[in-house]
PDB file of N, CA, C and O in Angstrom:
ATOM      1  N   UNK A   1     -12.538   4.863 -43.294  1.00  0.00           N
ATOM      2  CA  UNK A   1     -13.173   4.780 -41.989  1.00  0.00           C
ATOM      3  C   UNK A   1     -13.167   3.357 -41.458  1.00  0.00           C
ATOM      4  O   UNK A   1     -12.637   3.066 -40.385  1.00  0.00           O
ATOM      5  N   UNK A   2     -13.730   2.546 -42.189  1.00  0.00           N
ATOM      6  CA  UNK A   2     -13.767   1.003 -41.686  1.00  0.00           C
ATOM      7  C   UNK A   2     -11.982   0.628 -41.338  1.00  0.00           C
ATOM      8  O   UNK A   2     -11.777   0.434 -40.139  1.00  0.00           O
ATOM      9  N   UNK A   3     -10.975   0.537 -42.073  1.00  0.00           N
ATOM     10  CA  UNK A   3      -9.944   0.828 -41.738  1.00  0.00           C
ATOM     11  C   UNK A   3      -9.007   0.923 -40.513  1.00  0.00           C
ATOM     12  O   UNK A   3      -8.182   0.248 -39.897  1.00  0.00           O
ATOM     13  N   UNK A   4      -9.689   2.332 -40.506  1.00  0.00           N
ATOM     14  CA  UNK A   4      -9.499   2.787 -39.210  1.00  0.00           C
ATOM     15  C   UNK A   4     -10.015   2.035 -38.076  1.00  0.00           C
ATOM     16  O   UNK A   4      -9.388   1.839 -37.035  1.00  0.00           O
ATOM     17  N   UNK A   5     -11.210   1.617 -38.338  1.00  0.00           N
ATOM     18  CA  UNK A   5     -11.884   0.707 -37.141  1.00  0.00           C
ATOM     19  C   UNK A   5     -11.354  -0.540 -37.144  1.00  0.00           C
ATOM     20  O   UNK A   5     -11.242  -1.123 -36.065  1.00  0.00           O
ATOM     21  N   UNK A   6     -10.954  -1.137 -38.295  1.00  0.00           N
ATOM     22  CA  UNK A   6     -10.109  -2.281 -38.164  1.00  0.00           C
ATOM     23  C   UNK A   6      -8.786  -1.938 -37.397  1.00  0.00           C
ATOM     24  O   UNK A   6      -8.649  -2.778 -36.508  1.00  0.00           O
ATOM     25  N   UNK A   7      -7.846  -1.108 -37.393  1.00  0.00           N
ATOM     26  CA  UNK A   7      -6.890  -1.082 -37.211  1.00  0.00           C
ATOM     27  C   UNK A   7      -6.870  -0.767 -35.171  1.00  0.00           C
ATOM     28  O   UNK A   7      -6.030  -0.968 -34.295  1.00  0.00           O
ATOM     29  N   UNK A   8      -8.007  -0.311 -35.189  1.00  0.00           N
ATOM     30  CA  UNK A   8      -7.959   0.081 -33.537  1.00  0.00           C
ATOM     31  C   UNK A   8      -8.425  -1.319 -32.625  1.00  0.00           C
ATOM     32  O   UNK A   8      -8.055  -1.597 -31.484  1.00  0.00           O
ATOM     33  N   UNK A   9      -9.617  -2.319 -33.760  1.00  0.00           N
ATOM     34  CA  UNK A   9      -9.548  -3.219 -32.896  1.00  0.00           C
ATOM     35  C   UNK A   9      -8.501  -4.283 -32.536  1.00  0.00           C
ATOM     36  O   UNK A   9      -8.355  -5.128 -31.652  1.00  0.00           O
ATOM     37  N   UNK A  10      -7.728  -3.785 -33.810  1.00  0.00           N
ATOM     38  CA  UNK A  10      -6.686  -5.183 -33.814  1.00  0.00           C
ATOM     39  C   UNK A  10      -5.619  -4.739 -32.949  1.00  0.00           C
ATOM     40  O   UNK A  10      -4.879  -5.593 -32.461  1.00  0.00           O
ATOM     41  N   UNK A  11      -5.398  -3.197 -32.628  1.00  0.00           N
ATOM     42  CA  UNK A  11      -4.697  -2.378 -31.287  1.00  0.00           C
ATOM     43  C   UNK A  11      -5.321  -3.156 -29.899  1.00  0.00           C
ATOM     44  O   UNK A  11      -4.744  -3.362 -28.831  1.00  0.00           O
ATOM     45  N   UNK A  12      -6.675  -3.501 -30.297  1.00  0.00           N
ATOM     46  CA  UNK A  12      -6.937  -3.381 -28.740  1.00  0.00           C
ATOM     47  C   UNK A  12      -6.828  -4.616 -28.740  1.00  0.00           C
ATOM     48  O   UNK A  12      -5.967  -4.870 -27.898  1.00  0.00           O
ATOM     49  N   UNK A  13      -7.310  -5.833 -29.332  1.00  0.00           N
ATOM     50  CA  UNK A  13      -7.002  -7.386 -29.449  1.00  0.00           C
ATOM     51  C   UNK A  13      -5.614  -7.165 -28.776  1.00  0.00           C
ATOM     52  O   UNK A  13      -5.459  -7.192 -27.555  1.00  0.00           O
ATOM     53  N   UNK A  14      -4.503  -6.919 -29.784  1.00  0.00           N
ATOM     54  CA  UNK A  14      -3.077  -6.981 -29.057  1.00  0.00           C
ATOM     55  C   UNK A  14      -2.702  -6.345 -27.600  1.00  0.00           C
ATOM     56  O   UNK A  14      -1.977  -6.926 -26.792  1.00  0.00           O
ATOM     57  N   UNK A  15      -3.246  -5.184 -27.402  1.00  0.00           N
ATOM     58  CA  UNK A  15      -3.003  -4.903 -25.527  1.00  0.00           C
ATOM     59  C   UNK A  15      -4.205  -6.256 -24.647  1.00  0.00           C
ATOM     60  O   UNK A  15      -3.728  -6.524 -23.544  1.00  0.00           O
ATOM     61  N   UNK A  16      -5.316  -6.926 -24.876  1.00  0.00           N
ATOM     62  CA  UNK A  16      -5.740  -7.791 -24.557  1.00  0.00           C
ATOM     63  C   UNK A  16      -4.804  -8.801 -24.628  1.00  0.00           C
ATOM     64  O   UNK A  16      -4.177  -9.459 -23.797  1.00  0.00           O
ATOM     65  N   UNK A  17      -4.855  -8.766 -25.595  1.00  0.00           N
ATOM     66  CA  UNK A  17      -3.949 -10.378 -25.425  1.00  0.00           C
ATOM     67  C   UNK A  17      -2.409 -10.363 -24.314  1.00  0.00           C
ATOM     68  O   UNK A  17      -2.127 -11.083 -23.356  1.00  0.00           O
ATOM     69  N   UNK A  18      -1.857  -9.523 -24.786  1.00  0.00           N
ATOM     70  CA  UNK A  18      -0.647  -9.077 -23.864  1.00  0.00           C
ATOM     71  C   UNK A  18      -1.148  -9.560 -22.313  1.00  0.00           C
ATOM     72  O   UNK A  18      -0.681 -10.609 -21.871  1.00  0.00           O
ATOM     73  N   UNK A  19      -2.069  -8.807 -21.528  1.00  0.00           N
ATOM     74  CA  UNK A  19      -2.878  -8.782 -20.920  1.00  0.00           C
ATOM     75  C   UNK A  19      -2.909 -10.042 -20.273  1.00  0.00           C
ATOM     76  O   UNK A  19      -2.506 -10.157 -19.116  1.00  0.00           O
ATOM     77  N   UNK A  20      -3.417 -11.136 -21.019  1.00  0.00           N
ATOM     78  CA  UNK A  20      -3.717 -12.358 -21.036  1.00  0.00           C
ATOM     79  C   UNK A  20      -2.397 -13.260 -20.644  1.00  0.00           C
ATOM     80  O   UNK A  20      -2.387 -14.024 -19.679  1.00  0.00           O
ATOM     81  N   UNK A  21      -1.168 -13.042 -21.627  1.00  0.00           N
ATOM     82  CA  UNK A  21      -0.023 -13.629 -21.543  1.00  0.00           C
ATOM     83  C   UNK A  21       0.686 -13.101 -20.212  1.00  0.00           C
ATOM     84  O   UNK A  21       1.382 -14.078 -19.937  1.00  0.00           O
ATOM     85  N   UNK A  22       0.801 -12.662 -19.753  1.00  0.00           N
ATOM     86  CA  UNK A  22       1.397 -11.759 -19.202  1.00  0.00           C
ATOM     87  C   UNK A  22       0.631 -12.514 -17.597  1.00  0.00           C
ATOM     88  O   UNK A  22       1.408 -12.888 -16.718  1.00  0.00           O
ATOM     89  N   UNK A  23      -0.737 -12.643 -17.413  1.00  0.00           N
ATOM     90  CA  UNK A  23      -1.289 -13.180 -16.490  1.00  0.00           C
ATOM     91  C   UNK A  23      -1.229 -14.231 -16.392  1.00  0.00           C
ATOM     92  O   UNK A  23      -1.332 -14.707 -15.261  1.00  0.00           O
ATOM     93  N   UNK A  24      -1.028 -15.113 -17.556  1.00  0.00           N
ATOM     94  CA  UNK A  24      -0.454 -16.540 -17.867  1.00  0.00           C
ATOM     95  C   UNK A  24       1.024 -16.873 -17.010  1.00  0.00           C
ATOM     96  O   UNK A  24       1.183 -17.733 -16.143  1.00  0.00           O
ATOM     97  N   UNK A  25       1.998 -15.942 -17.528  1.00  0.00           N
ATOM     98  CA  UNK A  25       3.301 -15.970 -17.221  1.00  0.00           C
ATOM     99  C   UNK A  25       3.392 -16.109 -15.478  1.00  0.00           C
ATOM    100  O   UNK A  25       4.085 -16.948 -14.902  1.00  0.00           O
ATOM    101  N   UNK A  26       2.448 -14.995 -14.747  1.00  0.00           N
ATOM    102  CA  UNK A  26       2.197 -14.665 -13.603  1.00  0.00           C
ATOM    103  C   UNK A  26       1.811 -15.832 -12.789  1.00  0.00           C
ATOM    104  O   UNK A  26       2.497 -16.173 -11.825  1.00  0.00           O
ATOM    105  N   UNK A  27       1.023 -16.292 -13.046  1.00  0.00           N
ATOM    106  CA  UNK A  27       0.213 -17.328 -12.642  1.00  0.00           C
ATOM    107  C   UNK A  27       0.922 -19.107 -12.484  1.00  0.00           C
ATOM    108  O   UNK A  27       0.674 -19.993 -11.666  1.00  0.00           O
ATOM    109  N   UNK A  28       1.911 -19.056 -13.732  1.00  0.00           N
ATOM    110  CA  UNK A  28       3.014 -20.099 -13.693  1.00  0.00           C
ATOM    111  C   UNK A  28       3.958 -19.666 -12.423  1.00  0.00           C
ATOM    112  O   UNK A  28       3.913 -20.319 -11.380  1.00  0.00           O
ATOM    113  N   UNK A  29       4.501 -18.947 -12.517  1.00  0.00           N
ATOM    114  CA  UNK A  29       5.728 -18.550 -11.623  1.00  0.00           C
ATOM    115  C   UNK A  29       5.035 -18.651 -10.400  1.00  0.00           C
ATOM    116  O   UNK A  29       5.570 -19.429  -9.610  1.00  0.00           O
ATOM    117  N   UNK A  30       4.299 -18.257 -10.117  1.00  0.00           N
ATOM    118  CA  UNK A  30       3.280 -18.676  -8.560  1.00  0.00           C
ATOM    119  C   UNK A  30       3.167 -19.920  -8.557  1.00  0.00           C
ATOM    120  O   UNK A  30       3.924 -20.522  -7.796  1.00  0.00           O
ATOM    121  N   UNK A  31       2.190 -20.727  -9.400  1.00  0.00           N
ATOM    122  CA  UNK A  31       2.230 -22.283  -8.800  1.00  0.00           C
ATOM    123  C   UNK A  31       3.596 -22.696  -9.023  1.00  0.00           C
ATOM    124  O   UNK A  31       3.359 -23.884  -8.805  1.00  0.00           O
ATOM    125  N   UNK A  32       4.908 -22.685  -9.295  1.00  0.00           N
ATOM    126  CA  UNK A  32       6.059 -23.196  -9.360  1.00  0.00           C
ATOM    127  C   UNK A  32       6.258 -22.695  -8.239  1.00  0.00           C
ATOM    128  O   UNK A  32       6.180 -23.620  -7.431  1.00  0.00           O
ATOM    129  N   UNK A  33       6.475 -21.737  -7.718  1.00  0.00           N
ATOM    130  CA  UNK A  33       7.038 -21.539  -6.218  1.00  0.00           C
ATOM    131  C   UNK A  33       6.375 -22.384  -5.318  1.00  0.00           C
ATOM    132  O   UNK A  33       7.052 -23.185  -4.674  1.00  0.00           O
ATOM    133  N   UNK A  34       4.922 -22.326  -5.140  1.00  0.00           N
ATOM    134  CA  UNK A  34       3.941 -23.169  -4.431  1.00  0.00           C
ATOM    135  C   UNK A  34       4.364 -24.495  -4.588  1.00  0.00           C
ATOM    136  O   UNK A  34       4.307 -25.401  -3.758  1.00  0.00           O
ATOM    137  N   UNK A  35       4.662 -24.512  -5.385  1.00  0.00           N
ATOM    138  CA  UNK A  35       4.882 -26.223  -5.712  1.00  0.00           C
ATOM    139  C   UNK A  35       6.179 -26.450  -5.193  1.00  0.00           C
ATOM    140  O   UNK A  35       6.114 -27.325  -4.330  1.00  0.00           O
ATOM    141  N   UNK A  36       7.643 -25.913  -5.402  1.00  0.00           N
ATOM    142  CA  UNK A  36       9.268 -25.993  -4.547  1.00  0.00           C
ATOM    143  C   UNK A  36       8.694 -25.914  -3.405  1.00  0.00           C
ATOM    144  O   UNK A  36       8.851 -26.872  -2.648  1.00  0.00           O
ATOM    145  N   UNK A  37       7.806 -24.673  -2.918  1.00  0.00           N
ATOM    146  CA  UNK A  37       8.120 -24.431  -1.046  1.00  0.00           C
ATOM    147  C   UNK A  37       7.408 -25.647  -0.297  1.00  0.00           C
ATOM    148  O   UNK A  37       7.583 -26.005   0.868  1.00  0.00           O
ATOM    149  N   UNK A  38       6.505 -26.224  -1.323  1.00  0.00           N
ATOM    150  CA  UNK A  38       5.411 -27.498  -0.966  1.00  0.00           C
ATOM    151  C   UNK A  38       6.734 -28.749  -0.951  1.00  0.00           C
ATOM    152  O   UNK A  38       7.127 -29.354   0.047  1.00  0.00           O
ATOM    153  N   UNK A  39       7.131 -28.862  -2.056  1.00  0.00           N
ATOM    154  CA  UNK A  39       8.309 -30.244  -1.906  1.00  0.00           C
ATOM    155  C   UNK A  39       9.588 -30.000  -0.900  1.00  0.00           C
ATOM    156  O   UNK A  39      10.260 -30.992  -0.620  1.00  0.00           O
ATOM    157  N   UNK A  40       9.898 -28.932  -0.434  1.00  0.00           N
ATOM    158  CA  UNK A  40      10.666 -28.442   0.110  1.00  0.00           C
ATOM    159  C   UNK A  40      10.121 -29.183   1.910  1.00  0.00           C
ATOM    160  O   UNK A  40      10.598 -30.043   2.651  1.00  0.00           O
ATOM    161  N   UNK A  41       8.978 -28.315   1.967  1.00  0.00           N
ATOM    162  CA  UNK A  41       8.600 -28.464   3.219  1.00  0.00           C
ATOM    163  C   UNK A  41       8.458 -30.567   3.683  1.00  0.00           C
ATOM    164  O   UNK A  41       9.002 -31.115   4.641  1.00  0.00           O
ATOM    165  N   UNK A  42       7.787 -31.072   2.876  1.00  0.00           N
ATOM    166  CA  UNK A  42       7.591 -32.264   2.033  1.00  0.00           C
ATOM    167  C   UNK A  42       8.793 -33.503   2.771  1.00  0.00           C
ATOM    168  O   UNK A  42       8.803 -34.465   3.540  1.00  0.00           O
ATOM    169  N   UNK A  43       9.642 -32.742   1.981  1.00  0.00           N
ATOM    170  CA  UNK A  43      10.892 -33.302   2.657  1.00  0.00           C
ATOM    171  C   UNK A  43      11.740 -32.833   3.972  1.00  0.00           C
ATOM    172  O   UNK A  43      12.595 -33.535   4.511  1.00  0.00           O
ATOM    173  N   UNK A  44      11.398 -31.668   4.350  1.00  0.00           N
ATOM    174  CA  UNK A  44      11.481 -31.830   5.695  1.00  0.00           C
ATOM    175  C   UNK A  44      10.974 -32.356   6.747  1.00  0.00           C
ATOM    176  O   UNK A  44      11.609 -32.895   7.653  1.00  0.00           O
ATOM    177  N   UNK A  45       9.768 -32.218   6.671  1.00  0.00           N
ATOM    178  CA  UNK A  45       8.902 -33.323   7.571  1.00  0.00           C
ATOM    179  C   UNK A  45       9.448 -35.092   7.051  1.00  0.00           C
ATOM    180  O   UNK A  45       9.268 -36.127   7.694  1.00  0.00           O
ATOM    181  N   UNK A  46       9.839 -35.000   6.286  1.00  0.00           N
ATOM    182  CA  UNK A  46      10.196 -36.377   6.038  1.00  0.00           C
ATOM    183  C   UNK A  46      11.718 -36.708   6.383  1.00  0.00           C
ATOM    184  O   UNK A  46      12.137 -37.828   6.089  1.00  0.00           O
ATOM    185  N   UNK A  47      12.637 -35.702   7.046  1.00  0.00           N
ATOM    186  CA  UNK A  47      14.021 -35.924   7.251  1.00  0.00           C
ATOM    187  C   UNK A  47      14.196 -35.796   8.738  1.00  0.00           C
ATOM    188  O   UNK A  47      15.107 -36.275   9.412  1.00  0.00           O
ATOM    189  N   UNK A  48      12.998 -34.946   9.211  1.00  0.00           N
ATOM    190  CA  UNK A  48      12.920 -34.636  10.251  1.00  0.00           C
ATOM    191  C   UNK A  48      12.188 -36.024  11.196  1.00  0.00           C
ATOM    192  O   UNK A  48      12.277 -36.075  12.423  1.00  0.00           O
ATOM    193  N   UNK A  49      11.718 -36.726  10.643  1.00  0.00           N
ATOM    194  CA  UNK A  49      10.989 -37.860  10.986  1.00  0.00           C
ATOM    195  C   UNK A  49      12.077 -38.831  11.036  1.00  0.00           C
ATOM    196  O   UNK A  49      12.265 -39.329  12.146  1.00  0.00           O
ATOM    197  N   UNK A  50      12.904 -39.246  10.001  1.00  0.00           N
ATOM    198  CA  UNK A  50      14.092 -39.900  10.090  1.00  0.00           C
ATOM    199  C   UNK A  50      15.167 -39.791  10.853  1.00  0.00           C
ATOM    200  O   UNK A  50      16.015 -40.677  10.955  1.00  0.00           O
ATOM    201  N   UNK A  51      15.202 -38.548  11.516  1.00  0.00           N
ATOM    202  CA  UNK A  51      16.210 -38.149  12.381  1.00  0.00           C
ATOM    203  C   UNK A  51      16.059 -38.502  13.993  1.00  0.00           C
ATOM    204  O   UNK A  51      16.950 -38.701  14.819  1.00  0.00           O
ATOM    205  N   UNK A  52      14.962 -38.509  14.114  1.00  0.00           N
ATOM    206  CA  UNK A  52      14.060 -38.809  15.470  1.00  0.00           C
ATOM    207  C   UNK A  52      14.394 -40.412  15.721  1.00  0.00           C
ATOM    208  O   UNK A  52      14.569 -40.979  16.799  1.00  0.00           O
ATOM    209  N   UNK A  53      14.431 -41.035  14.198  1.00  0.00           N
ATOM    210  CA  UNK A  53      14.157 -42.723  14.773  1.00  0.00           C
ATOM    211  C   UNK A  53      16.143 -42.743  15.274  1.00  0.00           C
ATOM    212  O   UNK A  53      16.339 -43.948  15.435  1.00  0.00           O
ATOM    213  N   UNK A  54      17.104 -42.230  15.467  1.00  0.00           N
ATOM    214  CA  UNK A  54      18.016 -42.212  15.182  1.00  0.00           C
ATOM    215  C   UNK A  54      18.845 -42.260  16.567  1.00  0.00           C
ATOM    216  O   UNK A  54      20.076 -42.250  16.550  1.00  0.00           O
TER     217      UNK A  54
END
């Protein structure tokens, strides 16, 4: 019996954790985009400014 109860929490630890990584993974790939479309924009306002003095 105990066993058994060991074996279901360590089931549910692992779909948690998954869970966890998985929102981790999510959460990177978002601020990396945020962060390109931010340097992106960044430097347009900054080429676009250079072009004007021209």
């Amino acid at each position: 019996m105990i066993s058994n109860d060991i074996d279901r929490f360590e089931q549910l630890f692992d779909r948690v954790s998954s869970i966890i990584e998985d929102a981790k993974h999510k959460i990177a790939h978002t601020i990396n985009n945020t962060m390109v479309q931010s340097y992106w924009s960044i430097g347009k306002e900054i080429i676009e400014e250079e072009q004007m003095g021209q």
